[in-house]
N, C-alpha and C positions, 0 to 999 in steps of 0.2 A: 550417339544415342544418349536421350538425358537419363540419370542414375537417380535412384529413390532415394531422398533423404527425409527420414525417419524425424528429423529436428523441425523441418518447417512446420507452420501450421496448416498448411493444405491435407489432407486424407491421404492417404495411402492410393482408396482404389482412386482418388482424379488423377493420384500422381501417374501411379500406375498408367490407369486412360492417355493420358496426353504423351507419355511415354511411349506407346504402344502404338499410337494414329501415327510417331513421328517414324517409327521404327518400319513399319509396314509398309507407309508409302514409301521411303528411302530405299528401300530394300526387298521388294516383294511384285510381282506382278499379277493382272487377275489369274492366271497358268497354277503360279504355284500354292501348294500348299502353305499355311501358317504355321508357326509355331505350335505346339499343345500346349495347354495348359500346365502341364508341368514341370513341361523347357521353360515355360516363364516364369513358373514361380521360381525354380531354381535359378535363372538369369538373376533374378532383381530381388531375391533372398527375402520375398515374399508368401504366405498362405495360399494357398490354392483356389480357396473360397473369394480373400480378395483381387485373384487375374478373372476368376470368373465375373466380380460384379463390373469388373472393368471391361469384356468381353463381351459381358450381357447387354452394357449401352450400347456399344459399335454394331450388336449385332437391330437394338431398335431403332439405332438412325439409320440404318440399312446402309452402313458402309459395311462392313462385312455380313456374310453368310455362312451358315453350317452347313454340312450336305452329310445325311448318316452313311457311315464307312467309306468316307472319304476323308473328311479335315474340313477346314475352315477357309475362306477363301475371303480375298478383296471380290465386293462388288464394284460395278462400273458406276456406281455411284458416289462409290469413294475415288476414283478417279476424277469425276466431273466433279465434284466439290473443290479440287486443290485447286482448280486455275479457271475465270472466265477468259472468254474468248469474244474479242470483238469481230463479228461478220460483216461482209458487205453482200447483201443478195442483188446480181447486179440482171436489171430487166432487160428482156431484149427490144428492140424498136419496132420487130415485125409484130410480134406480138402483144405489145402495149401500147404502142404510138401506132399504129397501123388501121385508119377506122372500119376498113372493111370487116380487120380480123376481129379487133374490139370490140363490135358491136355484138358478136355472138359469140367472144369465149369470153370476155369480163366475168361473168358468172364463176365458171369451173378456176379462175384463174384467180380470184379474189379469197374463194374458196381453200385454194391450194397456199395463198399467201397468208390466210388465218394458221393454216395449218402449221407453218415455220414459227409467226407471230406468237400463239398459242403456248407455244413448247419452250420458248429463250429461260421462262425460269427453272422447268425440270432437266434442261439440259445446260446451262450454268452460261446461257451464251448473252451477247445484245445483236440485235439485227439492224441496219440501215439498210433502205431501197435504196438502189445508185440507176439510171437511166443510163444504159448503155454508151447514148449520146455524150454524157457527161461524164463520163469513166475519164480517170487519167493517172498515169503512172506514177504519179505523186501520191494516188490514194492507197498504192502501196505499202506505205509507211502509216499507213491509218487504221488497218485491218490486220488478223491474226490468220485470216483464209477467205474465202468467197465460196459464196452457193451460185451459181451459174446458170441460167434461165435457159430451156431450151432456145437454138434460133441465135445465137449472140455470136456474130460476127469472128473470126478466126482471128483477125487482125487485130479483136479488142483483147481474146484471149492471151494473143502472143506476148500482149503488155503486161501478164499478170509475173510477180516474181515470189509468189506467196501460195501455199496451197490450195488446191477448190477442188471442188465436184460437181459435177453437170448434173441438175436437177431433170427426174423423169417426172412424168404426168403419166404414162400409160395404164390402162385399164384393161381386163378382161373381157376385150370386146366380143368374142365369139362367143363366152360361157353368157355374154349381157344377152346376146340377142338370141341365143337359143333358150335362156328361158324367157325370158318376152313370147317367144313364138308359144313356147308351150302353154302357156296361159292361154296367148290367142286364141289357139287350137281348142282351147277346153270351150272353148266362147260358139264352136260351128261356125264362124262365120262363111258368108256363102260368096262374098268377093271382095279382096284385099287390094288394096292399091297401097304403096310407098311413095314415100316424097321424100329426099334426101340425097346425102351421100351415099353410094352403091359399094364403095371399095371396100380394101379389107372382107371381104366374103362376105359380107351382111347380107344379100339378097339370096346368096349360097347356103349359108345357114339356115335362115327363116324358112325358106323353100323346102331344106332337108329334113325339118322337125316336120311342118305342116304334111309333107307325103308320107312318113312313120307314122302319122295321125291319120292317116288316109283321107288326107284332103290336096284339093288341087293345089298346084305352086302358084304365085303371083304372077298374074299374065303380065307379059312386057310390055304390053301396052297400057299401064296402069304403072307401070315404075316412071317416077320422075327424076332423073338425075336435079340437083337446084345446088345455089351458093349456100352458106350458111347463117345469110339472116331472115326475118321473118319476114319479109318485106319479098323477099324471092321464093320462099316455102306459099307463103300467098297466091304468088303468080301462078307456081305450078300446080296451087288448089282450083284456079280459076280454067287451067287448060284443061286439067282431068274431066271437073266437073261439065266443058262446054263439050267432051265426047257423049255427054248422057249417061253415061254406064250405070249398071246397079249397085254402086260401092253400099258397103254396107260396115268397113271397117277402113281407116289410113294409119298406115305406121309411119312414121317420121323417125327420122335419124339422130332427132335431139328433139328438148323438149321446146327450145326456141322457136323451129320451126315447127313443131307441133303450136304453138300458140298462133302464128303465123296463121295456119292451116284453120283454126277455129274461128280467126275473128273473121273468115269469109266467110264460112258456115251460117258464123249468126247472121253479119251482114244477110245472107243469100237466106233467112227463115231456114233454117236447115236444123233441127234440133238436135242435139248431143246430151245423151248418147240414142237417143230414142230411134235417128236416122241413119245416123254416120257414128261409131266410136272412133275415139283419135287417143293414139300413143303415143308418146316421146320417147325419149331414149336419153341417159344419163346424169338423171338426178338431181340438178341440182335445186338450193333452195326454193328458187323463182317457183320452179314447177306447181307448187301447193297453194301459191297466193292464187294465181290466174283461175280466172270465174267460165266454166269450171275447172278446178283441181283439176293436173291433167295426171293420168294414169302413166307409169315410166317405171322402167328399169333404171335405180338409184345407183352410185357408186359412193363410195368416201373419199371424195376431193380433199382433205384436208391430210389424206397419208402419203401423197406424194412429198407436204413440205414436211411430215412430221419425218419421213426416210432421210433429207434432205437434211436436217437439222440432225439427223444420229450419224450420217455419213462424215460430214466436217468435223464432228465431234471426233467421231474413230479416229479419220486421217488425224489431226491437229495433236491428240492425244495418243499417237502411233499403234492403234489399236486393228483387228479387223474390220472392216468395213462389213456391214450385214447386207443381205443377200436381198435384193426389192422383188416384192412378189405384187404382181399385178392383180389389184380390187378386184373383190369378184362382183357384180350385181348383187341386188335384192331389188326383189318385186315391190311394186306401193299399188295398190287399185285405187283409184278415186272415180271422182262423177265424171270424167271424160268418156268411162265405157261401159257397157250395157253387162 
């Protein structure tokens, strides 16, 4: 630990300060309490006043904190300050080389790669995309850990000899779609049809709020199981609409195929929302450009990679790993419904 001496020309309290940053991190973890103030003055046979001005800066770079009738504490940012970390976030093939998948999750996924992208300077890291395909054991010695893409092969994992975390993407899908319904519901609509994915409960749900509302459930002959690009959400616009029905609202499982679902509409003279309203589901940005703005239950795609980027940190920095809680929705109303 460095000793104060009174003869340089440096101050007291920097000396103090840089004494204090070396002593803490050396010797302290975020757990334990700090020293007080006047264990330090006596340590380094200093005034009281000058550990505090030295105190007072660590406490405004937000390396440490106060907490009343507790003591003073290392923040986790005084952690992330002592060491960056080089990552390698490594894609998987299904999901980024794969055109089916590509064509209708690039959105939420580009999204979720802003989100790691974003965060490399408050969390002290540098990121590299690695292509799955291109992984190889030699990048071992290139990286400090890895963020891991859902979908990436067992056999690429087995290669890694460095720490990682498997990055999530899940969302609060039941709490998305039961307020989506409950909106709908506020709406009277007098016949709903779906186009989408059905699993995960989604047509359970929506059907549970709409009958607490005292409306009928989504007849199944109006649900259309479809893939997930718009080019298939289309097709099952074309089959619903060739039974005649009186639809009067379509919920889509995403907002992709919600756009899918609109550009038949127009094609077919069909006005929106005047005839047909049409929802999406999952927010992402695309949703607000498309003519019209499509109405959707929103998530924050970008906190999957910001969890992503705290988790490698923890591991790498032997810390706890925080607890990932699944986005909840938020409602957006635009010109897609009535």
């Amino acid at each position: 630990m460095d000793t104060i001496d009174r003869k340089k020309s440096t101050s007291l309290q920097l000396q103090v300060y840089n004494a204090l940053k070396k002593w803490f991190v050396s010797s302290f973890t975020q757990e334990e309490t700090l020293p007080t103030e006047i264990f330090i003055a006596e340590k380094f046979s200093v005034s009281r006043g000058t550990v505090r001005t030295a105190m007072d800066s660590l406490v405004k770079e937000g390396l440490i904190e106060r907490i009343p009738g507790r003591g003073s504490f290392l923040t986790q940012k005084f952690q992330i300050n002592l060491k960056k970390y080089n990552i390698g976030v490594i894609l998987s093939d299904i999901d980024f080389f794969t055109n089916t998948i590509w064509e209708y999750s690039w959105f939420s996924h580009l999204e979720i790669i802003n989100g790691i992208m974003s965060n490399n300077v408050d969390y002290n890291i540098s990121t590299v995309l690695i292509s799955e395909k291109h992984f190889s054991i030699e990048d071992n010695d290139k990286y400090d850990g890895y963020i891991v893409w859902p979908y990436v092969h067992n056999d690429t994992i087995s290669l890694f000899t460095i720490p990682h975390v498997l990055l999530k993407y899940e969302i609060d899908m039941i709490q998305g779609f039961s307020l989506l319904a409950e909106k709908i519901a506020e709406k009277r609509y007098e016949n709903i049809s779906f186009i989408g994915f059905t699993s995960g409960k989604r047509i359970e749900t929506i059907n549970g709020v709409l009958e607490n509302n005292g409306q009928s459930p989504i007849d199944p002959e109006s649900i259309f199981e479809c893939g997930g690009s718009s080019q298939e959400a289309y097709r099952s616009c074309v089959q619903l609409l060739k039974k005649n029905p009186p639809v009067d609202c379509i919920i889509c499982s995403t907002d992709y195929r919600a756009e899918g679902v609109m550009q038949y509409l127009k094609e077919s003279g069909i006005s929106i929302p005047d005839d047909i309203s049409v929802y999406g589901f999952d927010g992402t940005q695309k949703s607000s450009s498309i003519l019209p703005p499509i109405s959707t239950c929103s998530f924050d795609w970008t906190y999957p990679g910001l969890f992503a980027v705290k988790a490698i940190r923890a591991l790498l920095d032997e810390q706890k790993i925080p607890e990932y809680i699944n986005p909840e929705g938020v409602f957006i109303e635009r010109d897609s419904t009535r």
